[in-house]
N, C-alpha and C positions, 0 to 999 in steps of 0.2 A: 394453134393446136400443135403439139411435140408429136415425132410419128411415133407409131406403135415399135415395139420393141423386135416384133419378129413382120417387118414389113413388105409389099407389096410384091417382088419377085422372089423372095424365101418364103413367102405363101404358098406360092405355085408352081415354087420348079425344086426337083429335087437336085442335091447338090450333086459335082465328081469328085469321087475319091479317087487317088491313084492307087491305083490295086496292085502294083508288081514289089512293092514293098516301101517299109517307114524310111526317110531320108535319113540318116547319121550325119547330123550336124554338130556332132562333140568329139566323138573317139577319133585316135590318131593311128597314124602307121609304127607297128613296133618290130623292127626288123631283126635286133637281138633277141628279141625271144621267140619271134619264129625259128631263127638258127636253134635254138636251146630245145626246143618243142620236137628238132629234129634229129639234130645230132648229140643231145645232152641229156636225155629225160632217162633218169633210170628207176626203178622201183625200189621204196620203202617200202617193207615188209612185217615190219616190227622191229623192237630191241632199243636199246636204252638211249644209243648213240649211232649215227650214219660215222663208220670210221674209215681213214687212207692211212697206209702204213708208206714211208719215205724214208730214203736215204740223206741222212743229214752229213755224214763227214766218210774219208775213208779209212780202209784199215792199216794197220802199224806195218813198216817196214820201210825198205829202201836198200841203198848198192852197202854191198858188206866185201870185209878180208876174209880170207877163207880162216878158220877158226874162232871167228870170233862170236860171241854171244847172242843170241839174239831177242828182240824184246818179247815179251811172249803176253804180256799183258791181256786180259779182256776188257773189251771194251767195246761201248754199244754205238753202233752204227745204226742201227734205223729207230726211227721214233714214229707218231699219229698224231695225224689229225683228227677232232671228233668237234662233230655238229651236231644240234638237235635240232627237230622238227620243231614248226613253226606255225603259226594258225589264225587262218584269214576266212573271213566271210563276210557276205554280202545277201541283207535282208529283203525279201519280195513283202510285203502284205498289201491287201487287195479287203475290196469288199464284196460279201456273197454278192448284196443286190446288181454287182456292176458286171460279174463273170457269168453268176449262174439266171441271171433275172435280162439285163441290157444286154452285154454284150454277146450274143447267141444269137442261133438260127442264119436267112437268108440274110440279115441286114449288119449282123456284124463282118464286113469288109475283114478285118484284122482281129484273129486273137488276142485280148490284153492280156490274157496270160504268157503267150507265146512272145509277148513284143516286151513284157518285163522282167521274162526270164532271158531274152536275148542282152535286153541294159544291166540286166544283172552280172552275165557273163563278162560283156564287154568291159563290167566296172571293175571288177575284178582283176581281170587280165591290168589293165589298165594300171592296177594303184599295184601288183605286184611288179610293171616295169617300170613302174617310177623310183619302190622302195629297191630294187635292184642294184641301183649308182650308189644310193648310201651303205651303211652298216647297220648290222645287227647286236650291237655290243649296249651294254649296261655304261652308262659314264662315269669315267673316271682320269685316270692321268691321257692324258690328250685327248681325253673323248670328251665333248661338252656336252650332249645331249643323251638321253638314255632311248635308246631303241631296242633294247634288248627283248622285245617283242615282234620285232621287223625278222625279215630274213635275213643273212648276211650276205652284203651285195660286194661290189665291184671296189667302193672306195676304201673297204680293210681288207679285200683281197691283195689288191693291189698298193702296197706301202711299203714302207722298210724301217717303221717304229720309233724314226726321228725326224722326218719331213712333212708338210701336210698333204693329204689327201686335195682332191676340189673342193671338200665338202669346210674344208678347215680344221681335222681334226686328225691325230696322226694314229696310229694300232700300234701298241708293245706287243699285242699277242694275235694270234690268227688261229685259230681251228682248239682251242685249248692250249695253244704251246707259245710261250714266249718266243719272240722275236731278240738275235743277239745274246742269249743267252749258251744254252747247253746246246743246241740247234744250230748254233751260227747265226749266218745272215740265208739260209737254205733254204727260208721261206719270206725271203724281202725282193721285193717289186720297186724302185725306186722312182717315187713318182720326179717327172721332169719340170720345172716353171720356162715356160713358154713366153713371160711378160721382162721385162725392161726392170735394169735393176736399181730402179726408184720404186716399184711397184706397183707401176702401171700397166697395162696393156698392153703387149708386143704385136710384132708382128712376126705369122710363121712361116718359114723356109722350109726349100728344101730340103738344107742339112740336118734342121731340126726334126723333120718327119723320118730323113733316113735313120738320123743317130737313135730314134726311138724304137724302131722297125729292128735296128743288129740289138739293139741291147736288151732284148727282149726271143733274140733268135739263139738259139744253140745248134752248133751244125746247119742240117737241113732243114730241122723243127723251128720254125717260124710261123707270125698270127698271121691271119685266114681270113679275118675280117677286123675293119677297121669303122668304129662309131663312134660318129658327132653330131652336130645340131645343126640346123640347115644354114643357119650363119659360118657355123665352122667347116661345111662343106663348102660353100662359098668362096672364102678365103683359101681352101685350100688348090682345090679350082684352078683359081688364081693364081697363085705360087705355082703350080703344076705347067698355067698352061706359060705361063713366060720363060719356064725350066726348058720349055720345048717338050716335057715330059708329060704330057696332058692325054690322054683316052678316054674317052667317054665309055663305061662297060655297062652292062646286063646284067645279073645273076640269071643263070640259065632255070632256075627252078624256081624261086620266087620272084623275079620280076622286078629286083630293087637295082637302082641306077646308082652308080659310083664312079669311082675313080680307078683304076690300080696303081697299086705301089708293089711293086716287085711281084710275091705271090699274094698280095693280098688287097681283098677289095674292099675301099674305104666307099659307106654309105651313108645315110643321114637316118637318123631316129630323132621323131616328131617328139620323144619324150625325152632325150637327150638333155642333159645339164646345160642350160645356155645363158649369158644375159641379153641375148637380142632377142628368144623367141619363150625361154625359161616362164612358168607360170606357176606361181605361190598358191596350189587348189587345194582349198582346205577338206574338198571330200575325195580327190582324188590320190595329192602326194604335193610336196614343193618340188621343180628342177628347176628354178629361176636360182641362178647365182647371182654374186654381188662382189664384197671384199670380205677377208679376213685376216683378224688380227694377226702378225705375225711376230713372233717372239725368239727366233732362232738368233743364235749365236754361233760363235768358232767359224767354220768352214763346213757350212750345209753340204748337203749331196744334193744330187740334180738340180744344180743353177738356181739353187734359192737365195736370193740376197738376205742378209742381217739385220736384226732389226733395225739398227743403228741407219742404215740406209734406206729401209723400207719397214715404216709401223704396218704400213696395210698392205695386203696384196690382192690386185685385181682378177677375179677369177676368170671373168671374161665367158671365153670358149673351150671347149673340152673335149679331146679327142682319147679313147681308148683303144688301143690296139690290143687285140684279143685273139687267144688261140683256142681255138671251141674244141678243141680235143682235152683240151686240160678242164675243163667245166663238167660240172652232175647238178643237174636240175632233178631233184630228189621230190621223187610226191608217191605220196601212201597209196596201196594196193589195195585201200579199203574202197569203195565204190563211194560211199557216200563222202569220205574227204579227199577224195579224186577230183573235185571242181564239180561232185555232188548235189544232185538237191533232197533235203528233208521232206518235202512234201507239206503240204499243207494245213498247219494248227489251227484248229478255230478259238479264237477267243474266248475268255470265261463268263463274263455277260454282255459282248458284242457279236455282233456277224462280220466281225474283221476277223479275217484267215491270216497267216504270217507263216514265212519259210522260208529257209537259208541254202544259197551256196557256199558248202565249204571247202575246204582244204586246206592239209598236211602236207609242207611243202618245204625243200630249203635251196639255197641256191652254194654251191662251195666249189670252190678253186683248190685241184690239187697241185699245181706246180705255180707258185704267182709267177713267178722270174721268166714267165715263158708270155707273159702281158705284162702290159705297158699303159701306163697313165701320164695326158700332161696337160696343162692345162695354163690359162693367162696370155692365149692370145686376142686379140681384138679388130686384126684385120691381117 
């Protein structure tokens, strides 16, 4: 005889639930956007465009003879940036009999509403710091992919319109305004290849982490925070502690463990661009890197080899060096596309309810050249 399906000690004993709360056995640690949540977040309020006014070149003059003429020309020194808002959510639906029938009274242990609007949150959060690293651009000349419904993240902030990004794709233009153009290079971040110039995998020094730290520093103004993936933390580690140059740090308010490199403390994010730990989630985001093609000619900027030397380039591991005073984590003053919830729709001939977190959000860099992108190490 086959036993019964609810047998002889689930008859008679009731089960334990652990009551202090549901385990998270999916979400990760995302340390850049805690910094952003705290030192970045400003308010949208309305209006067509989030816009930054910047100084692109300086004004006319220079040493003169006394009498002689001088140029008197007008001419426009400052130009903008402009961003628009961007639009993400995350569906709840639930069934009456399970919220308002089951799960209720002394024997529901755990709210399901409470425990799916917390995965909601989490999902959210989540797929905004994955879509972070990429861009938010339409495809076109160096963009291969169309995300023009993404936020604009870190990989077209940080470029300079001829090299690639990690992602393998380069930006002519950043905030509305061409890159090299009537602007200069005013708004170019040059990313650095980290890898071997066959197009493999390098290994990173610590000349390579300094030379990216001053090239991204002006005067005193220098990045604040330094993220990578727990491999690229790893290796750097490494490089660090054989420098002699190794400290283990704190962040005294968040609690994230790093390294320092001068003033600035390099940490790990779990959602970080990596090929050791990078994961291709089809409902979260991709940050699993690989190769890409590369096509460059002449004499690249930041150490990229030629095609002729190198058809692919291994992206490896990916470290940004970021200075969170130049970031605006831009999100709407409307409550409901604040990371909002609509509340609960009932279905038109079901008893499924459904309702959304949204939000109005964008992510934009107003000085790139004060961060730093490099990527193609491996160990």
């Amino acid at each position: 005889m086959p036993d019964p399906n609810v047998g002889l000690i689930p008859s008679v004993t009731i089960q334990q639930i652990w009551e202090d709360q549901i385990t998270d056995n999916f979400f990760k640690a995302v340390p850049f956007w805690t910094y952003l949540r705290d030192k970045a977040l400003v308010d949208f309020d309305g209006g067509t465009y989030m816009q930054y006014a910047f100084l692109f070149k300086p004004t006319i003059g220079g040493f003169y003879a006394p009498g002689a003429s001088f140029n008197i020309d007008m001419i426009d020194t400052v130009a903008a940036l402009q961003f628009r808002e961007k639009y993400i959510e995350q569906n709840v639906t639930m069934a009456m009999e399970d919220i308002m029938v089951r799960n209720r009274g002394p024997r529901a242990v755990f709210s399901l509403v409470d425990a799916y609007m917390k995965n909601a949150m989490m999902t959210i959060t989540a797929q905004c710091a994955i879509a972070g690293w990429r861009h938010g651009q339409a495809s076109g000349t160096g963009v291969s992919d169309d995300r023009s419904l993404y936020i604009n993240g870190l990989s077209e902030a940080l470029n300079d319109g001829t090299v690639y990004s990690w992602d393998g794709n380069y930006f002519t233009s950043y905030g509305g305004q061409t890159r090299n153009g009537a602007v200069g290079s005013a708004l170019n971040s040059v990313p650095q290849w980290w890898g071997q110039s066959n197009g493999a995998g390098g290994k990173v020094t610590y000349q390579l982490l300094e030379s990216l730290y001053q090239t991204a520093t002006q005067g005193n103004i220098s990045p604040d925070l330094g993220v990578t993936s727990k491999a690229g933390m790893t290796y750097i580690k490494n490089t660090m502690q054989v420098q002699q140059r190794f400290a283990q740090e704190t962040d005294p308010r968040y609690g994230f463990e790093g390294v320092k490199l001068n003033k600035m403390l390099i940490t790990k994010d779990d959602y970080a661009p990596s090929l050791a730990y990078g994961v291709n989630d089809p409902q979260l985001g991709n940050y699993l890197t690989g190769t890409i093609t590369n096509t460059l000619t002449g004499t690249p900027a930041g150490g990229f080899p030629i095609q002729s030397a190198a058809a692919s380039l291994t992206v490896g591991e990916v470290l940004f060096m970021i200075n969170t005073d130049t970031w605006k984590l831009r999100l709407s003053t409307n409550p409901q596309y604040q990371f909002g919830f609509t509340g609960f729709k009932p279905g038109q001939d079901n008893t499924r309810v459904s309702g959304q977190v949204l939000a109005a959000l964008n992510l934009e860099c107003v000085a790139p050249r004060l961060n730093g992108q490099a990527f193609g190490f491996t160990s």
